[in-house]
C-alpha positions as CSV (number, residue, x, y, z in Angstrom):
1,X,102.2,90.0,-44.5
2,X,99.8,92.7,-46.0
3,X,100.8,95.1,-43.3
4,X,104.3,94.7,-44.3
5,X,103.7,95.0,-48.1
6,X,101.7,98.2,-47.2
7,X,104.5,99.8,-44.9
8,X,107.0,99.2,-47.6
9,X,104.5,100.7,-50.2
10,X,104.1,103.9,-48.0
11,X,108.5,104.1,-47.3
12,X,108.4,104.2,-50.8
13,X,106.8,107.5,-51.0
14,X,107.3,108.9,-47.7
15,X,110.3,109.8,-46.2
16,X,111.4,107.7,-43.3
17,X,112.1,109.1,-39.8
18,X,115.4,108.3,-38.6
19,X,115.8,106.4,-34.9
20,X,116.8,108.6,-32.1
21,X,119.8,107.0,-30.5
22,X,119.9,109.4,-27.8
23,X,118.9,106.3,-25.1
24,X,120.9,103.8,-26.8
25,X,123.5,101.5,-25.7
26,X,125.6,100.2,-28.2
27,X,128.2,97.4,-28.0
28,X,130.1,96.7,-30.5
29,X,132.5,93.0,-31.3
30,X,135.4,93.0,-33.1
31,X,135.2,97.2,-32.0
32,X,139.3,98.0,-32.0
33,X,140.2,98.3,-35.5
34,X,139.0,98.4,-38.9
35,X,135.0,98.5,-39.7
36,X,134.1,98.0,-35.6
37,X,136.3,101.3,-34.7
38,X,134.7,103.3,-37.5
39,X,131.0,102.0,-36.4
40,X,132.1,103.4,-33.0
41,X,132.3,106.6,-34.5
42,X,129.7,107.0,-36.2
43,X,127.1,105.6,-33.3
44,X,129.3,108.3,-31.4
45,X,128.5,111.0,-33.6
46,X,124.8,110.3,-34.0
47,X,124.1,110.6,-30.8
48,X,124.1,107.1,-29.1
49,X,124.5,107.3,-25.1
50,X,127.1,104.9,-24.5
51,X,129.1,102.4,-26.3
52,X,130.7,99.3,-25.3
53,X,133.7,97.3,-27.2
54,X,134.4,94.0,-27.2
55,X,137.5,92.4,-29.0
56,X,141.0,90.1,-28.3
57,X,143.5,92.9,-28.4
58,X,143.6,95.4,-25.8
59,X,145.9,98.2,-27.4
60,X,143.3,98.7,-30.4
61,X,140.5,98.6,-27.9
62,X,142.0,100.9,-25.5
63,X,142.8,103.8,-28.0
64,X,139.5,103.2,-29.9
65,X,137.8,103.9,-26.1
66,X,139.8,107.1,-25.7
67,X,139.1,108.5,-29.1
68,X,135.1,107.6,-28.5
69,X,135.6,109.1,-25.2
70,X,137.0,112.3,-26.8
71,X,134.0,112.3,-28.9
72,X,132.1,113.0,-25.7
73,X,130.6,110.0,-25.7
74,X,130.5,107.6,-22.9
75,X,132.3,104.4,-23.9
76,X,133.9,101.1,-22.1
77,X,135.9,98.3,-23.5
78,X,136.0,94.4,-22.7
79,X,138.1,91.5,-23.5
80,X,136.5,88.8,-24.6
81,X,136.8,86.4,-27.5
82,X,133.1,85.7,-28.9
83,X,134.2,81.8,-30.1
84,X,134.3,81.2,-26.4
85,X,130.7,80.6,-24.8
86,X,131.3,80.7,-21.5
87,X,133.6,84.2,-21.9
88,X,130.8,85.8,-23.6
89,X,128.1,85.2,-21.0
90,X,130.8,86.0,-18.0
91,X,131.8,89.3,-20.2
92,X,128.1,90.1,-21.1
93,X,126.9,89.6,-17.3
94,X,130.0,92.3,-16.6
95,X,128.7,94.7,-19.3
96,X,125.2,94.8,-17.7
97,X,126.6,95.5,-14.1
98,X,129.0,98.3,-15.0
99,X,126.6,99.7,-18.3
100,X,123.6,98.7,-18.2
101,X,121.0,97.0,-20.8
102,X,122.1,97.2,-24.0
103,X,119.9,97.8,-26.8
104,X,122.0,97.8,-29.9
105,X,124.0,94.6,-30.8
106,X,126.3,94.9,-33.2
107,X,128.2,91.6,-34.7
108,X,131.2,92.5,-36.1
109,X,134.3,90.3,-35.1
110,X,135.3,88.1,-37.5
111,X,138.3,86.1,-38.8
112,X,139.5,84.7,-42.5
113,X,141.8,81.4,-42.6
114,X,142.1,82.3,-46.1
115,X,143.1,78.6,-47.9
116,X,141.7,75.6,-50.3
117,X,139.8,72.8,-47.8
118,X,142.9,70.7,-48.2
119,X,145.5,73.5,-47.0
120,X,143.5,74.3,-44.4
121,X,144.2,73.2,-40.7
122,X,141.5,71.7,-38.5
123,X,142.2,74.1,-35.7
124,X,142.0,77.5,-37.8
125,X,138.4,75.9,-39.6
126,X,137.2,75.9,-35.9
127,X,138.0,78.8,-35.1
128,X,136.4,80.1,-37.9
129,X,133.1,79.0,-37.6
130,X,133.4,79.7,-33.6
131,X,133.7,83.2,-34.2
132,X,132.2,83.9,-37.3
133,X,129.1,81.9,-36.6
134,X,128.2,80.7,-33.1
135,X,129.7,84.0,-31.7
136,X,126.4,85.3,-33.3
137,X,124.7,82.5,-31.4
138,X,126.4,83.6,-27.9
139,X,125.9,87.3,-28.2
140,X,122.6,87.4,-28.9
141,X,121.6,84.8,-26.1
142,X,123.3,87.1,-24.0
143,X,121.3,90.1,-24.9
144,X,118.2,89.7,-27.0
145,X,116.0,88.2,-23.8
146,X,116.6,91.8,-22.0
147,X,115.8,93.8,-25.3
148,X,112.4,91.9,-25.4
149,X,111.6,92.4,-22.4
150,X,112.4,96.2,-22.5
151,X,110.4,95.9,-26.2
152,X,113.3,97.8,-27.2
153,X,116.6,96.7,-29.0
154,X,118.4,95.8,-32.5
155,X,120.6,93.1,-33.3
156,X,123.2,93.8,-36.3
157,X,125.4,91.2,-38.6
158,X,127.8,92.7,-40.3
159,X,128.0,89.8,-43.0
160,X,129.4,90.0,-46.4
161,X,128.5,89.3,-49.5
162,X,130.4,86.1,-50.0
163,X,127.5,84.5,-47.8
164,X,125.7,85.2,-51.3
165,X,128.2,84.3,-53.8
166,X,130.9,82.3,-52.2
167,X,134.9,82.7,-54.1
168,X,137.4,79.8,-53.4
169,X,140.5,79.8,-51.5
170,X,138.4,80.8,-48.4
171,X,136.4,78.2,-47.7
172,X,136.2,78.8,-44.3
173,X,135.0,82.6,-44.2
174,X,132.7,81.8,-47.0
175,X,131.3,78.8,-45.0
176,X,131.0,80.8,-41.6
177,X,129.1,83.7,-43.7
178,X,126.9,81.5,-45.4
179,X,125.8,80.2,-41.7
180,X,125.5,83.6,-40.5
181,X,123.2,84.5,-43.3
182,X,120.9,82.0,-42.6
183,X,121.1,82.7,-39.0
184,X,120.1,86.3,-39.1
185,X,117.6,85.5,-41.7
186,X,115.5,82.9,-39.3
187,X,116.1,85.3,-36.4
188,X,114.6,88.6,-38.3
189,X,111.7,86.4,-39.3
190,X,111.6,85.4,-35.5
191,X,111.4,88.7,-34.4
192,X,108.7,90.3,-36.5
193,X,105.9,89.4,-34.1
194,X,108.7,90.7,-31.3
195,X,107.4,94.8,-30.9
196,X,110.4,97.3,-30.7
197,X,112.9,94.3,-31.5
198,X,114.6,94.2,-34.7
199,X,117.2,93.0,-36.7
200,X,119.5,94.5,-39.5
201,X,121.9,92.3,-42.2
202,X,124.4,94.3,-44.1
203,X,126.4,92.4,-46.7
204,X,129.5,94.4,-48.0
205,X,131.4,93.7,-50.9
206,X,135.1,93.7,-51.0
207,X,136.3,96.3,-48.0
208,X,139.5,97.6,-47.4
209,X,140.4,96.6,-44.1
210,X,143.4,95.3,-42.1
211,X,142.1,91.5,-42.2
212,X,143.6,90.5,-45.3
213,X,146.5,92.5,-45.5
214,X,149.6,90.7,-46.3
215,X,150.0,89.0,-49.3
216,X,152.7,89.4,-52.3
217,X,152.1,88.3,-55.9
218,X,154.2,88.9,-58.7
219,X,153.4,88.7,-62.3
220,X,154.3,89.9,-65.8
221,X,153.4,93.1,-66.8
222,X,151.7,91.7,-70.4
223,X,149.5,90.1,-68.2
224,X,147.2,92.4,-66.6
225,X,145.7,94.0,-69.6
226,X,142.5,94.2,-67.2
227,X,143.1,92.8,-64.2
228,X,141.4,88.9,-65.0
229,X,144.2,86.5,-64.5
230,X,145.7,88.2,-61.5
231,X,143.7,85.6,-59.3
232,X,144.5,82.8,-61.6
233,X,148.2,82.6,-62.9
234,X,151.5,83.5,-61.2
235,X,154.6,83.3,-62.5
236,X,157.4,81.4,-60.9
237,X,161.3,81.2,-62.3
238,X,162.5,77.4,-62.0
239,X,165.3,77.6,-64.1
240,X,163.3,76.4,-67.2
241,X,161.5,79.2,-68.0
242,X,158.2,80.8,-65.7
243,X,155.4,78.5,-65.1
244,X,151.8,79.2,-64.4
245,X,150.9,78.6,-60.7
246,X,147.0,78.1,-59.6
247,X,146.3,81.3,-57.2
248,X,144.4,78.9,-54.6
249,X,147.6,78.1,-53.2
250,X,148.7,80.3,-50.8
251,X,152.4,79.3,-50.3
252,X,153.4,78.7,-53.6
253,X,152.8,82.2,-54.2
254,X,154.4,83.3,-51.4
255,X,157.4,81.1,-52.7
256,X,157.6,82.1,-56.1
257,X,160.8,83.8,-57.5
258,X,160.2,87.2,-60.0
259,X,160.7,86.5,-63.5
260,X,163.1,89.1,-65.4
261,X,161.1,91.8,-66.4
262,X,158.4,91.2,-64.0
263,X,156.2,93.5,-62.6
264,X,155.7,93.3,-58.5
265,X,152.2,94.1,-57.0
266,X,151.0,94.1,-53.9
267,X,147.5,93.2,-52.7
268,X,145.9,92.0,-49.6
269,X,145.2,88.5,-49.1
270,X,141.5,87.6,-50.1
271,X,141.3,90.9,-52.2
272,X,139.0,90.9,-54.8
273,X,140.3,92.7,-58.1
274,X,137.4,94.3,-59.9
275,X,137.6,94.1,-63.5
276,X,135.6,97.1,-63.7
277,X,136.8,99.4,-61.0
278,X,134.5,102.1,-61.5
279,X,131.8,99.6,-61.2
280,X,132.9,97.4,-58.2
281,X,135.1,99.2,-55.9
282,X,136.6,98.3,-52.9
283,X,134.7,99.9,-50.1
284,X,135.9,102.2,-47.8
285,X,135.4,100.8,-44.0
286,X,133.9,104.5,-43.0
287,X,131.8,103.7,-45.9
288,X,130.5,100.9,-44.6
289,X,129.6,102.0,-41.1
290,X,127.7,105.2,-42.0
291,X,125.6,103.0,-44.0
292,X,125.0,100.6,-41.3
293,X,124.3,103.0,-38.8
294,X,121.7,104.7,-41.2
295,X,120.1,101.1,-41.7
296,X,119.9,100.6,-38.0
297,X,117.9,104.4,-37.8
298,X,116.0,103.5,-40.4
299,X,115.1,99.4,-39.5
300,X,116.2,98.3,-42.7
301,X,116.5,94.8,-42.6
302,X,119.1,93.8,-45.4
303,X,121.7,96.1,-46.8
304,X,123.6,95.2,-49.6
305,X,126.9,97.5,-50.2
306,X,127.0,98.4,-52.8
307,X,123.7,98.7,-54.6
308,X,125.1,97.1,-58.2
309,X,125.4,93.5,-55.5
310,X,121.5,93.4,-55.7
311,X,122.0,91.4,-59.3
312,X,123.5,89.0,-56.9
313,X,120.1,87.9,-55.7
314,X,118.7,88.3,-59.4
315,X,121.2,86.1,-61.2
316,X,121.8,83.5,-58.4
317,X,119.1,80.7,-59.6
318,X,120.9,77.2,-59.8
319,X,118.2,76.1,-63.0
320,X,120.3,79.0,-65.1
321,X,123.0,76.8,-65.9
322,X,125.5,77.7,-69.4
323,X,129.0,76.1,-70.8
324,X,131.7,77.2,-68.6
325,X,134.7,77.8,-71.2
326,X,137.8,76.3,-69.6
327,X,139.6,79.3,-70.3
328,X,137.4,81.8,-68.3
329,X,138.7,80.0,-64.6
330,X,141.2,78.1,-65.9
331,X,140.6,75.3,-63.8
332,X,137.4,74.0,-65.4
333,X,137.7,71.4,-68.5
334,X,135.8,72.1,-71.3
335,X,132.1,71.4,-71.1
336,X,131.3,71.3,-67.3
337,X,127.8,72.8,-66.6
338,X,128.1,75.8,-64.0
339,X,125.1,78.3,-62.7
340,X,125.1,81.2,-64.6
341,X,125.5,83.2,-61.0
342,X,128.8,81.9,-60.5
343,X,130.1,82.4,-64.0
344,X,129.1,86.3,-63.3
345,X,131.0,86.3,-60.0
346,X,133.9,85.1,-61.5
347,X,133.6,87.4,-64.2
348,X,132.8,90.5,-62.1
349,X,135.8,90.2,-60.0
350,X,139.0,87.7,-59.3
351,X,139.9,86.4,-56.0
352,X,143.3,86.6,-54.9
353,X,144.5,84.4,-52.2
């Protein structure tokens, strides 16, 4: 414990020397599109020596490979789905025979059901967790053994920050996140007595990424004057006048009629609408994958994108517990005790599902 204390002390003041990737092999799930295809690139530009993507959908995977390889950097692709055990130790044995040991792990794949507990089928939960979470479990089974005993390698969870500070309406990606979390967090405590192996968490805010495309809402104009009720209210025509519908559910939304007058926006499914833009901006996925990269040179163990998430951690303490005015959710009757965390999540930014 001292020595970490004192190693910290002297990054604070020194600058840190950045890992040469030169001899690494990187493989990548979830690598075709989005966040996974732009971590791709930047590994490729930095130098690493080959790189190897995994996913479900062949066409993204296949042009990914070609771009990488136009990069001049050697790269492969694989089919496999990480929820399935048995294909991820079939797929990993393959990688090792046609690639080689690979020293960089990168956790990426991941799905979003996106609906309230209730709404939710039993099947798509599942499959949550299976990929979200024990995918973590199956890749690195697959791969940390050989990086220990080569006393080289780095394992990478690309998390989010709603393992922190969980939103409703996706109870399932929240769930799988939370799990993750607490996975990588045992496992980097595992490995500090492990030379040359490491292990890097980054937790993202909001990113703009293909996953939670598709979702319409409409709403009256007068009501946006910053954003806030976007994730709560929605207004519907039933021949009586417009009626206020609660945002967790995802096909009355997608059934409501426009109103007269009413303006039409457009947002992706699970998007979070900062009130203060400037402040909490969606992130940009190239954004996202230069920072990881630089955490992985620099063997940073938690990154938390972006910075202004750290009050997060300060805020979160279950004892700090206030009045929750029923107007501020609109769900929540008057009186009901809430931690003071969760009120400042809610505040900071509406969830739209």
């Amino acid at each position: 414990m001292i020595y970490l204390v004192v190693k910290a002390a002297v990054g604070l003041v020194l600058p840190a020397k950045l890992r040469d990737l030169s001899r690494e092999n990187v493989l990548i799930t979830g690598g075709g599109r989005g966040i996974g295809r732009q971590l791709a690139r930047e590994f490729a530009e930095r130098g690493a020596r080959k790189i190897v993507l995994w996913g479900r959908t062949e066409k993204c995977l296949k042009e990914t490979t070609e771009e990488i390889r136009q990069m001049g950097t050697e790269c492969h692709y694989f089919i496999c789905d990480v929820g399935n055990r048995e294909e991820v130790y079939q797929t990993a044995k393959a990688v090792r025979e046609k690639v080689g040991d690979i020293t960089i792990l990168v956790n990426n794949a991941a799905v979003v059901h996106g609906k309230s507990l209730m709404d939710s089928d039993d099947d798509a939960l599942l499959k949550s967790q299976h990929v979200n979470t024990l995918g973590q479990f199956w890749t690195t089974k697959a791969f940390l053994p050989r990086m220990l005993e080569l006393q080289n390698g780095h394992i990478v969870c690309l998390n989010s920050v709603l393992a922190l500070s969980a939103i409703p309406g996706a109870i399932d990606y929240c769930t799988s996140k939370a799990s993750a979390f607490a996975f990588m967090e045992s496992l980097t405590l595992g490995l500090l007595d492990c030379p040359g192996v490491s292990a890097t968490t980054v937790l993202p805010f909001h990113t703009s990424t293909e996953m939670f495309q598709g979702m319409r809402v409409r709403t009256l104009r007068p009501a946006l004057p910053d954003c806030r009720v976007v994730g709560i209210l929605a207004a519907r025509h039933d021949g009586k006048g417009s009626q206020g519908l609660g945002a967790s559910s995802v096909d009355s939304l997608k059934a409501a009629k426009p109103v007269p007058g009413a303006q039409e926006l457009r947002f992706a499914q699970g998007d979070i609408i900062p009130r203060f833009p400037n402040l909490f901006p969606p992130l940009k996925p190239e954004t996202v994958a230069r920072r990881t990269v630089e955490a992985v040179q620099l063997n940073q163990a938690l990154l938390l994108l972006p910075w202004t998430m750290h009050a997060l951690i300060i805020l979160k303490r279950p004892f700090q517990e206030v009045k929750h005015p029923s107007a501020f959710i609109g769900c929540q009757p008057p009186g009901n005790q809430v931690p003071l965390w969760l009120l400042w999540t809610q505040w900071a930014s509406e969830e739209l599902l």
